[in-house]
C-alpha positions as CSV (number, residue, x, y, z in Angstrom):
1,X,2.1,8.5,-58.9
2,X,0.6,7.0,-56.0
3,X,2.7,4.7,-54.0
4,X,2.1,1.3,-52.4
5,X,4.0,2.5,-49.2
6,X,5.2,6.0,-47.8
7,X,7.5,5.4,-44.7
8,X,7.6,8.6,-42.6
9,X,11.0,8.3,-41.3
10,X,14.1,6.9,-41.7
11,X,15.6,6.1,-38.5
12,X,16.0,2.2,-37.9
13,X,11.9,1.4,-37.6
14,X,11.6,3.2,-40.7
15,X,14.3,2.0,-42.9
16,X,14.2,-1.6,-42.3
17,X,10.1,-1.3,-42.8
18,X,10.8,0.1,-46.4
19,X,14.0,-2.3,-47.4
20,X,11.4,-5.3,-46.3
21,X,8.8,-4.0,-48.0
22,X,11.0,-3.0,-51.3
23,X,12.5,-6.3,-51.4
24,X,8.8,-8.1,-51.3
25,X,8.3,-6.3,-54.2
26,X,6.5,-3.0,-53.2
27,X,6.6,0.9,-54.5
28,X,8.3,2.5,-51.5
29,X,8.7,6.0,-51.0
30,X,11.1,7.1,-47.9
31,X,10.4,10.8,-46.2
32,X,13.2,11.5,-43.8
33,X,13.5,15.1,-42.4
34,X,17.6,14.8,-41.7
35,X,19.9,14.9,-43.8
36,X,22.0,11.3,-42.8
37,X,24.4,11.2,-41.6
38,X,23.1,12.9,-38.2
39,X,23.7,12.7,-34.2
40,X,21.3,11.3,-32.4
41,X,20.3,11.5,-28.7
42,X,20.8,7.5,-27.6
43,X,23.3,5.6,-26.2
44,X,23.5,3.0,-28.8
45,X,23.6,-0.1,-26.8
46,X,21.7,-2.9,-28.5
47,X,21.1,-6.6,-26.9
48,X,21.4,-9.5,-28.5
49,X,17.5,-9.3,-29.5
50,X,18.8,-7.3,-32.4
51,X,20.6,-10.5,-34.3
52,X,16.8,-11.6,-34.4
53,X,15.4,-8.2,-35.4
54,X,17.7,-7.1,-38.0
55,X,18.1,-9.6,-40.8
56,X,21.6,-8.1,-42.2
57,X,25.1,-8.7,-40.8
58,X,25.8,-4.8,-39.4
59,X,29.1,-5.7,-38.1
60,X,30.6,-2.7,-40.4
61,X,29.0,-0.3,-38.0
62,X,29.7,-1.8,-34.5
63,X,31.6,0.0,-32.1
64,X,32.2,-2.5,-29.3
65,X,31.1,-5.7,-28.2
66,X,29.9,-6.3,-24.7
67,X,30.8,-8.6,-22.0
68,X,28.7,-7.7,-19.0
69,X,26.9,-4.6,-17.2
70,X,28.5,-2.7,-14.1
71,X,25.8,-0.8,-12.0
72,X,26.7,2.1,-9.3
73,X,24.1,2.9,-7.0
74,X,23.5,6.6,-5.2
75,X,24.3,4.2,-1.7
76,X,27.7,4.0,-3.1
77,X,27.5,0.6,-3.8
78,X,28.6,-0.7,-7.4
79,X,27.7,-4.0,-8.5
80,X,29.1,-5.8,-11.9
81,X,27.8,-8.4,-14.3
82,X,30.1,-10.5,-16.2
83,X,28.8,-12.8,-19.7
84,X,31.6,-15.0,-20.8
85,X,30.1,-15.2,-24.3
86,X,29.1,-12.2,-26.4
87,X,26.4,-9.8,-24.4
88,X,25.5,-7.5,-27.2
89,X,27.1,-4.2,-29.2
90,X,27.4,-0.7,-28.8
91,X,27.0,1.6,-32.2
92,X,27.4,5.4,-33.1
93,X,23.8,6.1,-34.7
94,X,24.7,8.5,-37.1
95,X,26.9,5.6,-39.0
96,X,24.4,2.7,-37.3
97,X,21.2,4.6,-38.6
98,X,23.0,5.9,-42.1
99,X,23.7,2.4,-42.6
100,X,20.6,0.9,-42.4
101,X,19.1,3.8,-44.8
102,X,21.3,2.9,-47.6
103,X,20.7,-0.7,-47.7
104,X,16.6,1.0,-48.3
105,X,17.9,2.8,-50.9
106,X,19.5,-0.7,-51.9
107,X,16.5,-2.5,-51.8
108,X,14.6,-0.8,-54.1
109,X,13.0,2.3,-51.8
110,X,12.9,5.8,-52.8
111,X,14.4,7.6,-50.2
112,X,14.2,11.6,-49.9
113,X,16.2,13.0,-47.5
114,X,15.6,16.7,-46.2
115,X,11.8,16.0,-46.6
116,X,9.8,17.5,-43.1
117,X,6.1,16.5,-43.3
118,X,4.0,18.6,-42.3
119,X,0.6,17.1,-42.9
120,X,-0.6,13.2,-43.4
121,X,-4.8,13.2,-44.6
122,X,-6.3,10.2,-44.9
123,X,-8.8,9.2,-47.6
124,X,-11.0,6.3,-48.3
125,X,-8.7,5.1,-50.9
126,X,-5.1,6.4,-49.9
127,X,-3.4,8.5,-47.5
128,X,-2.0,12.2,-49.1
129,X,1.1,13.2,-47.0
130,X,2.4,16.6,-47.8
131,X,6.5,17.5,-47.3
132,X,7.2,21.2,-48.2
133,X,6.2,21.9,-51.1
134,X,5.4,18.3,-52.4
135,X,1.9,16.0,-52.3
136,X,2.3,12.6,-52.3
137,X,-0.2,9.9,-52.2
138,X,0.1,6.3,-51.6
139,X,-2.4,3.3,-50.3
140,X,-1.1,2.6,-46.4
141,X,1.5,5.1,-45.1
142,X,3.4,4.1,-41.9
143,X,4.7,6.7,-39.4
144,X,8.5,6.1,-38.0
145,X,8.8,9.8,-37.4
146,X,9.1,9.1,-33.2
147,X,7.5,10.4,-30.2
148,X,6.8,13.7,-32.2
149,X,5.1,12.3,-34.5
150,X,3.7,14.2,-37.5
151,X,1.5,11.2,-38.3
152,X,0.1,10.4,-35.3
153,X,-1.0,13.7,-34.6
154,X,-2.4,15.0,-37.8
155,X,-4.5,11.6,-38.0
156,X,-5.2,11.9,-34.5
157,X,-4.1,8.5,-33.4
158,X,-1.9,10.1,-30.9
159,X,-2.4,13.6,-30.3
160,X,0.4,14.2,-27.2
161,X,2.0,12.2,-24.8
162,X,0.9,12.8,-21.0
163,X,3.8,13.8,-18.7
164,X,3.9,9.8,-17.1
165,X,4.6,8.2,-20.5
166,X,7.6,10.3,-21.5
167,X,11.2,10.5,-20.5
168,X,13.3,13.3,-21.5
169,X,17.0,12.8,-21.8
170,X,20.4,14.4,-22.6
171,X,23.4,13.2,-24.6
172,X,26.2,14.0,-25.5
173,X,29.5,12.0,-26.8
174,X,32.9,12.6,-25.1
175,X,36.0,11.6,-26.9
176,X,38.5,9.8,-25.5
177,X,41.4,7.5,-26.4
178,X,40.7,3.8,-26.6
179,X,43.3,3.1,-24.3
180,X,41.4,5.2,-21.5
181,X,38.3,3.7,-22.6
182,X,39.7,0.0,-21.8
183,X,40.9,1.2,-18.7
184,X,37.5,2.3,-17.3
185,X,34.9,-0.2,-18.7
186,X,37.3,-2.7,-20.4
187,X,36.5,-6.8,-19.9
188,X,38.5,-7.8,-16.9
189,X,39.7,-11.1,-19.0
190,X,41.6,-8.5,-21.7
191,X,39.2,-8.6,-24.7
192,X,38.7,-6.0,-26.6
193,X,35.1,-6.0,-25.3
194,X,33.7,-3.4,-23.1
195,X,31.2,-3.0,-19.7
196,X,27.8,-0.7,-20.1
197,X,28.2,1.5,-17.2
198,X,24.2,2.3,-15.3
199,X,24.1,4.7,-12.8
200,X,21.0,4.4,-10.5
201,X,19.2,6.0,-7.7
202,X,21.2,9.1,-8.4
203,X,18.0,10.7,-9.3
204,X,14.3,10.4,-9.3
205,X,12.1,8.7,-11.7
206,X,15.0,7.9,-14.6
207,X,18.7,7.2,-14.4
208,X,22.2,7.8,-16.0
209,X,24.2,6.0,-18.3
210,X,27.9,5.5,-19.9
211,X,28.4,3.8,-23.2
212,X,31.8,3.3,-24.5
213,X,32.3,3.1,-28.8
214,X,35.8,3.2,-30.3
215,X,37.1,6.3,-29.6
216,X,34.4,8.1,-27.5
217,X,31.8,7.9,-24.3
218,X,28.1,8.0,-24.9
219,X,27.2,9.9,-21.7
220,X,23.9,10.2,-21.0
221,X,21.2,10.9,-18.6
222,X,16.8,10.5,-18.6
223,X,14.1,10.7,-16.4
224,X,9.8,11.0,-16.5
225,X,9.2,14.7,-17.8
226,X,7.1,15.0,-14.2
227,X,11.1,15.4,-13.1
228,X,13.0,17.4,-16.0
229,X,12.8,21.0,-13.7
230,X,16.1,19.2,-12.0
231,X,17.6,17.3,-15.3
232,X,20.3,19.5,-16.2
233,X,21.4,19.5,-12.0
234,X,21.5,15.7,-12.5
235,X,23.2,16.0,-15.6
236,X,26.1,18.0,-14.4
237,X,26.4,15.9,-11.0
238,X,26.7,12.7,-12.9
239,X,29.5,14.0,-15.6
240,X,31.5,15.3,-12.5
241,X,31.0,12.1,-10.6
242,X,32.4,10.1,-13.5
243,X,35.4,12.4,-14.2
244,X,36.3,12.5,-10.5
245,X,35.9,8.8,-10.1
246,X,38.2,7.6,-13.2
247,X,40.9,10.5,-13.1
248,X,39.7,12.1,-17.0
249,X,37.9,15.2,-17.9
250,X,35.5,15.1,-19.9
251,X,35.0,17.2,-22.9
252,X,31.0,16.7,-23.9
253,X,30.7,17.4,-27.9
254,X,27.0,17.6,-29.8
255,X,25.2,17.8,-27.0
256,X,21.7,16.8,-27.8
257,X,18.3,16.2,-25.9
258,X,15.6,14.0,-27.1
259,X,11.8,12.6,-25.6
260,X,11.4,8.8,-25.4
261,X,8.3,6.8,-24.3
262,X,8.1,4.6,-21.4
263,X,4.5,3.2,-21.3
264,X,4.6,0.3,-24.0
265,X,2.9,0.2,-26.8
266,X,0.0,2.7,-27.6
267,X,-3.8,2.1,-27.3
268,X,-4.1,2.3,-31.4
269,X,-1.5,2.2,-33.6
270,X,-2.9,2.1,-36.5
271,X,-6.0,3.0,-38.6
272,X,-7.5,2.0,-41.8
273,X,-4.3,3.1,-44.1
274,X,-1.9,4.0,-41.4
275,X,0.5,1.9,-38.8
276,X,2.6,3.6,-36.2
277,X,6.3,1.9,-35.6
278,X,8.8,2.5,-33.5
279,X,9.0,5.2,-31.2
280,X,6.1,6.7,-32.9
281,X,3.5,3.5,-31.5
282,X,5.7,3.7,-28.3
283,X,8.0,0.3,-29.2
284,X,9.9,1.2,-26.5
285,X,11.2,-1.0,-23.4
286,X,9.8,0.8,-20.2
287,X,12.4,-0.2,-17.9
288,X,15.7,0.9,-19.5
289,X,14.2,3.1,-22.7
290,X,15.6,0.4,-25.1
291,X,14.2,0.4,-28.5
292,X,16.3,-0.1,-31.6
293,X,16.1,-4.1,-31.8
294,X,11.6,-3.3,-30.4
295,X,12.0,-0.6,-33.4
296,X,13.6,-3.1,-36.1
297,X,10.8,-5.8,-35.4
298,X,8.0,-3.5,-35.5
299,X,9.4,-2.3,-39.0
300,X,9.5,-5.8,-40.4
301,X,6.1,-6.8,-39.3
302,X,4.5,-3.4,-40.5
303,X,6.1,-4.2,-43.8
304,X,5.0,-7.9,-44.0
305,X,1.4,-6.8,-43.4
306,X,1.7,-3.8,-46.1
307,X,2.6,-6.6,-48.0
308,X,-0.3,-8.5,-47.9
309,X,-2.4,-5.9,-47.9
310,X,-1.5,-4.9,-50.9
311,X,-1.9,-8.3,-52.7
312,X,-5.7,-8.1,-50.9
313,X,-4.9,-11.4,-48.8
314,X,-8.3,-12.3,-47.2
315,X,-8.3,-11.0,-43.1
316,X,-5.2,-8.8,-43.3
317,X,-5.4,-5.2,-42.6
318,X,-3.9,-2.5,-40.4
319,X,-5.3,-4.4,-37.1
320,X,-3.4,-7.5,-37.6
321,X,0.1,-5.4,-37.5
322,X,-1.1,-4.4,-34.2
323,X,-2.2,-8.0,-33.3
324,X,1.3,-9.1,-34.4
325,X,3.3,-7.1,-32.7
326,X,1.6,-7.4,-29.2
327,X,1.8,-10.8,-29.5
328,X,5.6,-10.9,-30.5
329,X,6.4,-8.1,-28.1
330,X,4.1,-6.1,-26.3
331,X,4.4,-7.7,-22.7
332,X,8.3,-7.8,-23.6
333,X,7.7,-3.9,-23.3
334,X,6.3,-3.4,-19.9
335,X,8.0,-4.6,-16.6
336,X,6.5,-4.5,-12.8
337,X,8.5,-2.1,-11.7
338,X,10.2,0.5,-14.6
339,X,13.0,2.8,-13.5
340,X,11.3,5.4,-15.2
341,X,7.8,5.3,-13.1
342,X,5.8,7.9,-11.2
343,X,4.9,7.4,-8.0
344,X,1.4,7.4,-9.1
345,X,2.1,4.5,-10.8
């Protein structure tokens, strides 16, 4: 069978690119390496962007709502940000992302979970990606498989990233009761709604963060690869600092590390058959790392161009998913001065 679509990926870029593309009447096939669901290294803050993103109420899977930033600065300073309405939501990803991959599966999409790729050729008249011991073929193929991307490098549209346009981080979750939680980051007014905690200047070229869900802190902490020889000092300074300044200790569970780029969009996401979304085409906000609502967007325009590509619409191909999603977000993606920038920069 050949396909009309194989996603490569089904973290958010990848599953809302095959529900939209399932429910506009396309033969979607899903190849997701994990088995959902799955930790993942991320905070899981999301701004309000993501009501325009995501077309589908997600309330089941938010953890908190927000109602303002608080920022703590290496002078010793702290500064805090109030909204009185609604600033955004904070979501565990292994329910967030699980979520978003069943309502594929809902849509229409084949999804195969436990499929690795390991190599993506493509032809004039289709794209053969390979996944253990399976072949399968379809006409475009788009590749939401992240900053490691299988599909960029074996098509060579992205063949590594150079040590200025990647952050490394840690995460980890830490438990605690809600009660505690409220205490530290609660909304001065009483809600139920919570503060993002930003740590900056602590060290160079990235910064730390603390995200509160229900019942558990997202703690976590990135910065340019150019500094990573130090991360794990960082690291440990920052969950010390935390626990000494709010009287807890902090017991860090699933522990995981993760790359992220911080450059913007990529020179060429895309070739004849093939589009790049997500972290994979760098749809990634360069001053904070942000890139679940930037992942969600690219996903839906990927999967309207498929679309019409497809049904052979006159001047639609692979370019004009590029063209698309510069001009909806690509200058969104890169500020004047990004936390996470080398001094040759």
């Amino acid at each position: 069978m050949v396909y009309d679509l194989i996603v490569v990926g089904g973290g958010p870029a990848g599953s809302t690119c095959a529900r939209r593309a399932a429910q506009l009447g396309l033969e979607v096939l899903v190849l997701e390496k994990e088995k959902h669901p799955r930790r993942k290294a991320c905070g899981g803050g999301l701004t309000l962007r993501i009501n325009d993103a995501l077309d589908l109420d997600f309330t089941q899977v938010v953890e908190r709502e927000l109602c303002g930033q608080r920022f703590y600065y290496s002078s010793g300073k702290s500064k805090t940000y109030l909204q009185p309405d609604l600033g955004g939501y904070t979501v565990r990803r292994e329910d967030f992302d699980h979520f978003l991959l069943q309502k594929a599966t809902e849509a229409g999409a084949t999804v195969q979970q436990g499929a690795r790729v390991t190599d993506v050729t493509e032809e004039l008249n289709q794209v053969v990606v390979v996944a253990g011991k399976e072949s399968y073929s379809a006409k475009l193929v788009v590749g939401a498989d992240g900053p490691n991307s299988t599909v960029a490098r074996k098509t060579g549209l992205k063949t590594r990233w150079d040590d200025n346009e990647i952050a490394l981080c840690i995460e980890a979750a830490v438990p605690m009761d809600p009660s505690e939680i409220l205490r530290i980051v609660g909304d001065p007014a009483g809600s139920e709604r919570i503060t993002l905690e930003f740590y900056i200047g602590f060290l160079p070229k990235g910064y730390a963060w603390a995200f509160a869900k229900k019942n558990e802190f997202s703690f976590g902490i990135g910065a340019l690869v150019t500094a990573v020889s130090s991360l794990k000092v960082y690291w440990r300074k920052f969950v010390t600092s935390f626990e000494e300044r709010n009287g807890v200790k902090c017991n860090l569970v699933g522990q995981t590390a993760a790359r992220i780029p911080v450059r913007g969009i990529i020179e060429k996401p895309y070739s004849n058959r093939i589009m790049l979304i997500g972290d994979a085409g760098g749809f990634v906000k360069s001053n904070t790392g942000e890139g679940i609502p930037y992942a969600v967007e690219s996903g839906k325009i990927a999967a309207d161009v498929a679309v019409d590509i497809i049904a052979e619409v006159p001047k639609v191909n692979t370019m004009t998913y590029f063209n698309r999603a510069w001009n909806s977000m690509g200058q969104d993606l890169i500020t004047p001065h990004p936390l996470f920038l080398d001094e040759s920069q």
